[in-house]
N, CA, C and O atoms as CSV, one atom per row, in Angstrom:
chain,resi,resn,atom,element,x,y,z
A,1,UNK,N,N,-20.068,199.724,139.088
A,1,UNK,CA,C,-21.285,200.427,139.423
A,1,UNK,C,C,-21.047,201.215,140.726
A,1,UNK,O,O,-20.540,200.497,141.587
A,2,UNK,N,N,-21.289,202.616,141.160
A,2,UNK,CA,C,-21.467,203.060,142.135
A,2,UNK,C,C,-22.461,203.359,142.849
A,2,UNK,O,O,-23.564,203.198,142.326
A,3,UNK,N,N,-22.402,203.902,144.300
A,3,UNK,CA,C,-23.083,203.671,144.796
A,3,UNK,C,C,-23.478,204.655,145.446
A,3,UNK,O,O,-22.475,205.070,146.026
A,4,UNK,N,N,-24.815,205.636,145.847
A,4,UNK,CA,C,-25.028,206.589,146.330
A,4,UNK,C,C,-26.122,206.364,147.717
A,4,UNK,O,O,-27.115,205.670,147.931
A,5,UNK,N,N,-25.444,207.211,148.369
A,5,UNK,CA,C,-25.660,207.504,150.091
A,5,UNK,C,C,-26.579,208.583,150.134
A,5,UNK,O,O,-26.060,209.683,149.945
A,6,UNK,N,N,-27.741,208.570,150.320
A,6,UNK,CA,C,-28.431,209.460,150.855
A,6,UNK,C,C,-28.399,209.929,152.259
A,6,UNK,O,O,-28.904,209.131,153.049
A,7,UNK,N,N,-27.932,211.021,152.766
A,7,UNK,CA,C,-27.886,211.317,153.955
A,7,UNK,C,C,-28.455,212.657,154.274
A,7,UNK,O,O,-28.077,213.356,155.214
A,8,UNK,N,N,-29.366,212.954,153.446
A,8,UNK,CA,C,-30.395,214.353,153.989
A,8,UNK,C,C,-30.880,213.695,154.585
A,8,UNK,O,O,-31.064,212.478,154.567
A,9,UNK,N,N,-31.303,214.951,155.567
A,9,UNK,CA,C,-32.379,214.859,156.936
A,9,UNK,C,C,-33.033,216.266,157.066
A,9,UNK,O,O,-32.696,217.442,156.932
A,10,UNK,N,N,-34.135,215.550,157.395
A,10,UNK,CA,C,-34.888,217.384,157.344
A,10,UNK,C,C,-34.907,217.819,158.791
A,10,UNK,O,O,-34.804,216.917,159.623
A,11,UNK,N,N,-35.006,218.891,159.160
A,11,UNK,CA,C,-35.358,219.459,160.478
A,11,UNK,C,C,-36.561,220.661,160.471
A,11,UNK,O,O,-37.078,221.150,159.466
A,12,UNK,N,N,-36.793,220.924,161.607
A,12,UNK,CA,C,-38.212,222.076,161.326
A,12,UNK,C,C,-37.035,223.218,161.764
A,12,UNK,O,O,-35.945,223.284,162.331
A,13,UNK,N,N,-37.952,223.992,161.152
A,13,UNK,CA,C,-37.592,225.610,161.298
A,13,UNK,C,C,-37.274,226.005,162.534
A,13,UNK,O,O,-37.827,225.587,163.551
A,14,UNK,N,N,-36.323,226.867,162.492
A,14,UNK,CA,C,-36.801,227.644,163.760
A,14,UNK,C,C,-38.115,228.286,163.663
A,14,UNK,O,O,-38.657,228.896,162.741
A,15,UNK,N,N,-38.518,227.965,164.961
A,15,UNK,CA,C,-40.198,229.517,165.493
A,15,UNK,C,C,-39.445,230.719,165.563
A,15,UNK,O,O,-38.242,230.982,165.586
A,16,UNK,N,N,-40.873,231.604,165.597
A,16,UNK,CA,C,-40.283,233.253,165.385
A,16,UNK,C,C,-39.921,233.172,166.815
A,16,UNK,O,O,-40.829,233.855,167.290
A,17,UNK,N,N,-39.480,232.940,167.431
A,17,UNK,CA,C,-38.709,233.389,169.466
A,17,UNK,C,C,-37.906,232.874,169.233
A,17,UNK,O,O,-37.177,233.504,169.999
A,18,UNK,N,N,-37.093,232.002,168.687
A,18,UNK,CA,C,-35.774,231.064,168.303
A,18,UNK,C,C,-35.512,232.716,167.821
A,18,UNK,O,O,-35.036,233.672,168.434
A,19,UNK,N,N,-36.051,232.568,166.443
A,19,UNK,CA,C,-35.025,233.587,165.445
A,19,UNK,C,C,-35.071,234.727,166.030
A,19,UNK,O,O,-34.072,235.318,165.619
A,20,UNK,N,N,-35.885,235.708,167.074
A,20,UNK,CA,C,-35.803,236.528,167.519
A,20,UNK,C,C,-34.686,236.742,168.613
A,20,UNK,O,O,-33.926,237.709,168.558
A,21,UNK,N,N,-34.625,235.819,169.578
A,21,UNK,CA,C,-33.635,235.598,170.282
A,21,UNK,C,C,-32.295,235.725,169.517
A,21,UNK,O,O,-31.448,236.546,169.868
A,22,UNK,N,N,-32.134,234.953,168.539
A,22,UNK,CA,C,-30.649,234.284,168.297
A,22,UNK,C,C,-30.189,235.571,167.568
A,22,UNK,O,O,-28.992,235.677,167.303
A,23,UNK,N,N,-31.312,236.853,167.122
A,23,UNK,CA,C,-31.050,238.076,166.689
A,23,UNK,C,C,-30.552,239.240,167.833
A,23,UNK,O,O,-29.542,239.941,167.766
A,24,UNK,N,N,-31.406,239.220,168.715
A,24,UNK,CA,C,-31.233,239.936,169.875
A,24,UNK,C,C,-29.898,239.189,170.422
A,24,UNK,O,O,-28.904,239.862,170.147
A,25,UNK,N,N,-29.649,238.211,170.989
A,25,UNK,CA,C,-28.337,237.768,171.134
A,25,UNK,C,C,-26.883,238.232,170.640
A,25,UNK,O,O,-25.829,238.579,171.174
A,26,UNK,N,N,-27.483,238.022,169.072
A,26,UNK,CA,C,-26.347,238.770,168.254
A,26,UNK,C,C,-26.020,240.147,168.510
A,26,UNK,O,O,-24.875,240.427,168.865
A,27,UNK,N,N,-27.079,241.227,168.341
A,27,UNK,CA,C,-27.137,242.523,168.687
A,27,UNK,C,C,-26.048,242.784,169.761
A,27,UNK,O,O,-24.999,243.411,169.615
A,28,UNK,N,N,-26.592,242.078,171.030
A,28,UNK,CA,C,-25.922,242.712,172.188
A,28,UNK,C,C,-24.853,242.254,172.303
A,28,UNK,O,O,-24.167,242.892,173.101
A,29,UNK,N,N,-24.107,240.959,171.625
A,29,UNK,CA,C,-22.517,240.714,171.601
A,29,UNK,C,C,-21.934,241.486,170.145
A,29,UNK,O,O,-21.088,240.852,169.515
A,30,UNK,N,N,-22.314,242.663,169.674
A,30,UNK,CA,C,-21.666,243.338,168.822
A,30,UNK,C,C,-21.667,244.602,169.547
A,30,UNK,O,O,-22.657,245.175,170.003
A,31,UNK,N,N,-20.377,244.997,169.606
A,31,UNK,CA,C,-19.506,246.358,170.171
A,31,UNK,C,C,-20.197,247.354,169.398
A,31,UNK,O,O,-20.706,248.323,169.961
A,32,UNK,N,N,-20.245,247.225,168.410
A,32,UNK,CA,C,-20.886,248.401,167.596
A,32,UNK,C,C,-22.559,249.277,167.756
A,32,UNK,O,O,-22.971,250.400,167.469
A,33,UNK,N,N,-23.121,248.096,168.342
A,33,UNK,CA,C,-24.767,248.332,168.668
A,33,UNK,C,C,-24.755,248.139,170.505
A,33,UNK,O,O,-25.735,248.626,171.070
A,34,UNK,N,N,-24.173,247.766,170.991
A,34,UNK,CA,C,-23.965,247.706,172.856
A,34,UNK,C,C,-24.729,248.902,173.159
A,34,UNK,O,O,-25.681,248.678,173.907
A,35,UNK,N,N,-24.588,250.082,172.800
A,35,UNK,CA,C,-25.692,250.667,173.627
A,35,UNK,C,C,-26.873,251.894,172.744
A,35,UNK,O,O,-27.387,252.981,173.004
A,36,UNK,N,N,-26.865,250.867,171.561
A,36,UNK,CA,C,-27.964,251.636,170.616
A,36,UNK,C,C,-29.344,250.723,170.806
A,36,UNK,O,O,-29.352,249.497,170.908
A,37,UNK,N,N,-30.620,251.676,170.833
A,37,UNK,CA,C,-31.896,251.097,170.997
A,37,UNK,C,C,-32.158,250.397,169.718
A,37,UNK,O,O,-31.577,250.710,168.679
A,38,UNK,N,N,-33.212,249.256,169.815
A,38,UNK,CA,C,-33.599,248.921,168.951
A,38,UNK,C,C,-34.602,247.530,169.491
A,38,UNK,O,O,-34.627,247.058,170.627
A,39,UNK,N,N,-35.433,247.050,168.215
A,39,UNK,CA,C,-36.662,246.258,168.396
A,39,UNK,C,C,-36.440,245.177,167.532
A,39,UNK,O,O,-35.942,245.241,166.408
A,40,UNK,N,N,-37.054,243.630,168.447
A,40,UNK,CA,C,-36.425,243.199,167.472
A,40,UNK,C,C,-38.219,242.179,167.534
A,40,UNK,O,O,-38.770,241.996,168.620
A,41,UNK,N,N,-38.822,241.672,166.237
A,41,UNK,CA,C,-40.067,241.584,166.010
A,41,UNK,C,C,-40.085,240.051,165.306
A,41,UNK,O,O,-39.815,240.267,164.124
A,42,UNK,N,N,-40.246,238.854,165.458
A,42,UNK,CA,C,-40.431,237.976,164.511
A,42,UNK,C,C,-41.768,237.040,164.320
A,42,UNK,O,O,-42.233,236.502,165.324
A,43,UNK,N,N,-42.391,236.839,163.041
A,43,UNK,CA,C,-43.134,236.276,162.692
A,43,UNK,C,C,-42.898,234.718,162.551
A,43,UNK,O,O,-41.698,234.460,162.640
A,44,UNK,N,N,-43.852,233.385,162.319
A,44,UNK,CA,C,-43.985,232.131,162.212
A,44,UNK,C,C,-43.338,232.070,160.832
A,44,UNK,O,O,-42.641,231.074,160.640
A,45,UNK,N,N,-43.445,233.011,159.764
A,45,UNK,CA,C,-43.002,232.859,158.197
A,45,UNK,C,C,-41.460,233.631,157.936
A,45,UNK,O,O,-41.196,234.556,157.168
A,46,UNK,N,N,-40.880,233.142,158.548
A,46,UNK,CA,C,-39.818,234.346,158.641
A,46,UNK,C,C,-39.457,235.642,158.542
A,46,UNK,O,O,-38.394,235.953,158.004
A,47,UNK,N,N,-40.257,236.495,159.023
A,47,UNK,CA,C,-40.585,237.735,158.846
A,47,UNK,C,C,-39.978,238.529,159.494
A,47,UNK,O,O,-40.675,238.700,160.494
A,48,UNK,N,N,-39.123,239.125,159.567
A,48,UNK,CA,C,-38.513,239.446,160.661
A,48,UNK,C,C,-38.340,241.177,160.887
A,48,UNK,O,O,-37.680,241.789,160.048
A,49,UNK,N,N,-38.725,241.640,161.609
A,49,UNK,CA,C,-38.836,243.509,161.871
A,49,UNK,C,C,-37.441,244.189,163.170
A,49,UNK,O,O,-37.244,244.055,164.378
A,50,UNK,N,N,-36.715,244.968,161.948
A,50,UNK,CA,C,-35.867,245.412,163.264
A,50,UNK,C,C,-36.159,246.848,163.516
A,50,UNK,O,O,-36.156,247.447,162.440
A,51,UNK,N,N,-36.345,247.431,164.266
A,51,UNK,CA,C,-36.754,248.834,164.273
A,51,UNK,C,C,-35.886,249.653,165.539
A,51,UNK,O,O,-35.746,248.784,166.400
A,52,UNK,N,N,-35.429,250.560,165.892
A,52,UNK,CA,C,-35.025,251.520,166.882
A,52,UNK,C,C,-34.209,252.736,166.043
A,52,UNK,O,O,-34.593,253.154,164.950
A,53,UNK,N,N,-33.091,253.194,166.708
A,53,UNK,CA,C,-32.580,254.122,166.284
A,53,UNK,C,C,-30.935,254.093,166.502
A,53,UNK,O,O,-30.676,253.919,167.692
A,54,UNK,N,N,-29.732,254.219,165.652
A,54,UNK,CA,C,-28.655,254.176,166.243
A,54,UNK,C,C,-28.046,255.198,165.246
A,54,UNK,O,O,-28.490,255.817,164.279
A,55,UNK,N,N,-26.609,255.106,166.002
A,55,UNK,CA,C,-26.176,256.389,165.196
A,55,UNK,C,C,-25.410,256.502,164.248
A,55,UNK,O,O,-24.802,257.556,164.064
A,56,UNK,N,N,-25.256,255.297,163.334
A,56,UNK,CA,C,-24.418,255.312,162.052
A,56,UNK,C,C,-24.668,254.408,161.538
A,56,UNK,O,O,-25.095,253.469,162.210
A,57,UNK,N,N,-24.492,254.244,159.841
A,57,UNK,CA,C,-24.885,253.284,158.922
A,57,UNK,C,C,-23.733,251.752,159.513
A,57,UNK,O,O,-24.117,250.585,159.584
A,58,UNK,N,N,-22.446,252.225,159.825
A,58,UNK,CA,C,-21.790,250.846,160.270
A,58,UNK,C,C,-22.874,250.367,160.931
A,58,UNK,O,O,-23.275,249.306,160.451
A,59,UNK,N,N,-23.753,250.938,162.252
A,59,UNK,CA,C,-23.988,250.502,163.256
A,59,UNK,C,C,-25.635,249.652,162.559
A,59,UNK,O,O,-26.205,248.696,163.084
A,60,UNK,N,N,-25.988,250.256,161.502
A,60,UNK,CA,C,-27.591,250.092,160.964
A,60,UNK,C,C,-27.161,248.757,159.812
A,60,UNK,O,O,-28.056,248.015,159.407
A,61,UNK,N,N,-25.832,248.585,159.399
A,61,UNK,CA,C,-25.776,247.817,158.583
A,61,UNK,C,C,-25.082,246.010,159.097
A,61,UNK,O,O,-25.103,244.934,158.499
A,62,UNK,N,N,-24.629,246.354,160.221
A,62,UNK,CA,C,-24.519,245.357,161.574
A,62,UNK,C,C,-25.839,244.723,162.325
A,62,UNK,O,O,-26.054,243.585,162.742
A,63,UNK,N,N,-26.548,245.794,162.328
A,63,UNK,CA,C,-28.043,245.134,162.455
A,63,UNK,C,C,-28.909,244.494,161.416
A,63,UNK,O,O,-29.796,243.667,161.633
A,64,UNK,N,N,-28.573,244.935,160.368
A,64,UNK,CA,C,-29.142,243.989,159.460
A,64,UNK,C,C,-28.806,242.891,159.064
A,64,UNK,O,O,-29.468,241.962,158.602
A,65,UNK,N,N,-27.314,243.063,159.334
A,65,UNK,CA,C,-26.633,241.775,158.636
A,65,UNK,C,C,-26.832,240.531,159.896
A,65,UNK,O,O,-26.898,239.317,159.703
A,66,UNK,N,N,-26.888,241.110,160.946
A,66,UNK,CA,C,-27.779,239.722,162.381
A,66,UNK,C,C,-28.855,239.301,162.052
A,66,UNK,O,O,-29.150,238.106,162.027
A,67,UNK,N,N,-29.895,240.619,161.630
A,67,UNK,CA,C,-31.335,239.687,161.165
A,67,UNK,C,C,-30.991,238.757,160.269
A,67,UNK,O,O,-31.013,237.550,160.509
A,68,UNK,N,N,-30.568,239.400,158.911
A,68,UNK,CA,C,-30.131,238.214,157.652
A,68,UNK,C,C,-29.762,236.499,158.657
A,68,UNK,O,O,-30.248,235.369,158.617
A,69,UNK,N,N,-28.975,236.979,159.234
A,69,UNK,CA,C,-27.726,235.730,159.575
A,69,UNK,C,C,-28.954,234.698,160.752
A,69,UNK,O,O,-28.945,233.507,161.064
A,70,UNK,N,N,-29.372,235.210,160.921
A,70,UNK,CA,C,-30.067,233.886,162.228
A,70,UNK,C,C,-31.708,232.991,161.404
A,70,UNK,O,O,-32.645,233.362,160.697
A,71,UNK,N,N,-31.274,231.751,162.015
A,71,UNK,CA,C,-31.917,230.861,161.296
A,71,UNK,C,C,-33.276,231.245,160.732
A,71,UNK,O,O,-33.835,231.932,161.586
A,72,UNK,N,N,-34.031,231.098,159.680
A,72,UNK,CA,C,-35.635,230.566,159.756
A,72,UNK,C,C,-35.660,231.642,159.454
A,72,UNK,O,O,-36.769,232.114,159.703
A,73,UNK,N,N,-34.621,232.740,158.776
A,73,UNK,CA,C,-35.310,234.654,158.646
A,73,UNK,C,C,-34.765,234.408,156.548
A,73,UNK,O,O,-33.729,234.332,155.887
A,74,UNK,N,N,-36.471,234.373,156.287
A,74,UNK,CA,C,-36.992,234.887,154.700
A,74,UNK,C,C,-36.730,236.112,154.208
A,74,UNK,O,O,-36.039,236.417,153.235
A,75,UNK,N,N,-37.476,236.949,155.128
A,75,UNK,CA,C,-37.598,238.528,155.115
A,75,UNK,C,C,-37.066,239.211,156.180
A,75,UNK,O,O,-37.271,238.758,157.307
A,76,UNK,N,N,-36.227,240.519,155.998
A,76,UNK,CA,C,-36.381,241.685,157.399
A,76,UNK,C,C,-37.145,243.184,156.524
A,76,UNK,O,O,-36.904,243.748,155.457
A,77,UNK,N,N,-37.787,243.323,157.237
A,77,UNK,CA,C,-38.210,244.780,157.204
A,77,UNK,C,C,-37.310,245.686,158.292
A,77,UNK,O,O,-37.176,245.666,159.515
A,78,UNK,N,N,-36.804,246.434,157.272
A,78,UNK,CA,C,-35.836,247.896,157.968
A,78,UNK,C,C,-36.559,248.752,158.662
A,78,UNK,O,O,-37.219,249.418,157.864
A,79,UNK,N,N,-36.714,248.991,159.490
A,79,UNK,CA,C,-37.152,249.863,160.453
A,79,UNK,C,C,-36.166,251.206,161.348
A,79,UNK,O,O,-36.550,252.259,161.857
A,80,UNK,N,N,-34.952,250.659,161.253
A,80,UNK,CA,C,-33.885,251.369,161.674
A,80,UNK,C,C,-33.417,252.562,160.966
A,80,UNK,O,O,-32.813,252.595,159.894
A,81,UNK,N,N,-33.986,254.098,162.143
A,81,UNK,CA,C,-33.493,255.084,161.510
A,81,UNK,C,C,-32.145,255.711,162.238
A,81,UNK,O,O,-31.887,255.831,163.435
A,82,UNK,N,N,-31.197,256.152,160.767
A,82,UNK,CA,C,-30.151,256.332,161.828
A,82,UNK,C,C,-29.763,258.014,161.905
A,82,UNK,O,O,-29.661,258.768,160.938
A,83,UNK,N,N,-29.560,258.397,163.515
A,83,UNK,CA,C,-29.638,259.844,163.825
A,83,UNK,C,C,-27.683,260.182,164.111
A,83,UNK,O,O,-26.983,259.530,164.885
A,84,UNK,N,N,-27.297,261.127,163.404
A,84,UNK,CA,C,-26.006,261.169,163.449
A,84,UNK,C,C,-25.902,262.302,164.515
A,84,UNK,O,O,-26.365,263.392,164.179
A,85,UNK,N,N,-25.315,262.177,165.841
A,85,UNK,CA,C,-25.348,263.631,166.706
A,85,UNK,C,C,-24.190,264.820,166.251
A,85,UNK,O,O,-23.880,265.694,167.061
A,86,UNK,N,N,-23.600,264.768,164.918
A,86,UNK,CA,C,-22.764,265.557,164.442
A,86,UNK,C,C,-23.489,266.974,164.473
A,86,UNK,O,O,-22.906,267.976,164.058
């Protein structure tokens, strides 16, 4: 007969200032966004809003992929338009 170990444990969510932070954090240790504007917005339901302006899809698709990546984020709404100075 074997024998099974339950070892889940639940934890609470991050709050929207956890996930906002740990987004903004990310932002500014990526070389790619260092000196592009941008907003970073989070809700209690994981809602998460990035909005400013930078100047290339690498740089717009680096920002999204931070919102995705930090804890307690359901949703991002794109807000980021990107202006190419070509």
């Amino acid at each position: 007969m074997a024998g099974i170990d339950n070892a889940i444990t639940l934890t609470q969510a991050p709050g929207a200032r956890e996930a906002a932070d740990a987004i903004s954090g990310a932002l500014r240790r990526d070389a790619a966004l260092a000196a592009e504007v941008r907003s970073v917005e989070a809700s209690c339901g994981g809602l998460v809003i990035v909005s400013g302006t930078v100047s290339s899809w690498a740089a717009h698709d680096h920002a999204m992929a931070a919102a995705w990546s930090a804890p307690g984020v359901t949703q991002v709404e794109d807000r980021i338009r990107v202006e190419s100075s070509l």
